[in-house]
C-alpha positions in Angstrom: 77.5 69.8 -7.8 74.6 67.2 -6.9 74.9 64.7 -4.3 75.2 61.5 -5.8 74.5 58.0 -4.4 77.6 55.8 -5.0 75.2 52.9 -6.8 77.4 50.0 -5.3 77.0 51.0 -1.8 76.1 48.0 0.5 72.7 48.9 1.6 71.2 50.6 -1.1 67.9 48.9 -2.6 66.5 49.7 -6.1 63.8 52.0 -4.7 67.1 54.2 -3.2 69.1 54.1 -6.2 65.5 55.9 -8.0 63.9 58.3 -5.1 67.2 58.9 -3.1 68.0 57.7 -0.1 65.9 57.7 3.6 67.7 58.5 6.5 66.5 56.9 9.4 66.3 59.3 12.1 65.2 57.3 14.8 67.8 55.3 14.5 70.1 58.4 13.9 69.0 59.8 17.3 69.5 56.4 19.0 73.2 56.1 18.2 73.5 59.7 19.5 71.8 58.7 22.6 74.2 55.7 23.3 77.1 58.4 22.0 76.4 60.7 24.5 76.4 57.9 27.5 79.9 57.2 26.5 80.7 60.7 26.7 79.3 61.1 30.0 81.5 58.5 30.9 84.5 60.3 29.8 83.5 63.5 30.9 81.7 62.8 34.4 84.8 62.4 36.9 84.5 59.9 40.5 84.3 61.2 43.9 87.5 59.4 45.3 91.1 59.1 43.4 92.6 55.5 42.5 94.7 54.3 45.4 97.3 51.8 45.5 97.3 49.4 48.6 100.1 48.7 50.5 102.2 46.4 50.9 105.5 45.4 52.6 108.6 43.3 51.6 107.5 39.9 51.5 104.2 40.4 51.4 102.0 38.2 49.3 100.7 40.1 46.1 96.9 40.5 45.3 95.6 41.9 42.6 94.7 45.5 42.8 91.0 46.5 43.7 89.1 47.9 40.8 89.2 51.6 39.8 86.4 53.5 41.3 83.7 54.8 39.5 85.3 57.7 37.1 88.8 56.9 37.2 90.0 57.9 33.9 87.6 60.5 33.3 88.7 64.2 31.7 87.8 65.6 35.4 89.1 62.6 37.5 92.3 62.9 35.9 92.6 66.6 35.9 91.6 66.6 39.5 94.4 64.2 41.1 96.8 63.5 38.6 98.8 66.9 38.4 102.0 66.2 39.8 104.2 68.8 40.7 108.1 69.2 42.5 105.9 69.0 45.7 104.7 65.5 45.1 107.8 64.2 43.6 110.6 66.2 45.8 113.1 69.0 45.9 116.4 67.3 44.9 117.6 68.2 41.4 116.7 65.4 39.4 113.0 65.2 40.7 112.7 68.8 39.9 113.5 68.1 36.3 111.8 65.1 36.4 108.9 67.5 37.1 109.0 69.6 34.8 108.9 66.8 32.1 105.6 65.7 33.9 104.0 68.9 34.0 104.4 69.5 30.2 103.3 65.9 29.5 100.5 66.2 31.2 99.3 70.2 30.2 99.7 68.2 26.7 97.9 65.0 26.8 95.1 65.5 29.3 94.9 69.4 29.7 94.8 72.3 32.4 91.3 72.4 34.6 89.1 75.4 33.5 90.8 75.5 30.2 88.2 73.9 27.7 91.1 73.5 24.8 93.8 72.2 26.2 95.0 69.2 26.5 94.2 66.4 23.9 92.0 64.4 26.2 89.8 67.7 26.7 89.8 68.4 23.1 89.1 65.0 21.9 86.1 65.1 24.4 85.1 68.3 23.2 85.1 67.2 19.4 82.9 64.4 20.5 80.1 66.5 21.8 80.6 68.2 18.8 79.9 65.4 16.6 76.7 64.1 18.7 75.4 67.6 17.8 76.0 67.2 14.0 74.3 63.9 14.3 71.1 65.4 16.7 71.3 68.6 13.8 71.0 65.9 10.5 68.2 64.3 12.1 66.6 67.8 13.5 67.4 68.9 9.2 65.4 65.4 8.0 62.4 65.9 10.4 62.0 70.0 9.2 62.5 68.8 5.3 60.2 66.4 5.6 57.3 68.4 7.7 57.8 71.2 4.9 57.7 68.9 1.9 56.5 65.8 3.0 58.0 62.0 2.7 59.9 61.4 -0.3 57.0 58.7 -1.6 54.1 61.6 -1.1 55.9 64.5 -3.5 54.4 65.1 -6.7 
């Protein structure tokens, strides 16, 4: 089975529809540039864990200070957002109120030094992944083209 360029796709010019067509892999490798800073983001945890400030009955409220740099990140929240029965108590109900946490969080954000668990951990691994498919197309375009040439220079 050919590949076959849908002819009403937005985009496509004349000269597409006849000779195929052109990725652009500059662009291409752009995106996956500006893909991989948001990854970093996600991936690249803060020094210093979120705190809360305090405040006493009848205090006025103020708004919270901003989350430091990293808070939210695969390693920020792997690194201080465990809870356990010694954070939350001994007492019965914590203790099953702990193990609900523990679960929840082995689930959605995943155990340090284990690379698939967790869906925040996979999700950031399947991102990588798909920056290297787009880096791979590109690298694929640029070794076609040095072997046969641009599409416009084929005989």
């Amino acid at each position: 089975m050919a590949f076959q360029l849908d002819p009403d796709w937005p985009g496509l010019t004349e000269a597409d529809r006849k000779h195929g067509a052109e990725v652009d892999r500059t662009e291409v490798k752009r995106i996956a540039g500006e893909l991989e800073k948001a990854l970093k983001a996600l991936t690249t945890g803060g020094a210093e864990p979120a705190a809360a400030g305090d405040h006493k009955p009848g205090d006025d409220f103020s708004p919270p200070p901003p989350p430091p740099q990293g808070a939210g990140a695969l390693p920020d929240l792997q690194r201080h957002c465990a809870l356990s029965e010694a954070q939350l108590g001994q007492w019965q109900t914590a203790q099953q109120f702990s193990m609900g946490i523990v679960s929840a969080y082995s689930v959605l954000v995943g155990d340090p030094g284990s690379p698939g668990s967790g869906l925040y951990a996979s999700l950031a691994r399947q991102y990588g992944e798909s920056i290297n498919a787009l880096l791979e197309m590109a690298r694929s375009y640029d070794g076609a083209e040095q072997a046969y040439g641009r599409p416009g220079d084929r005989h």
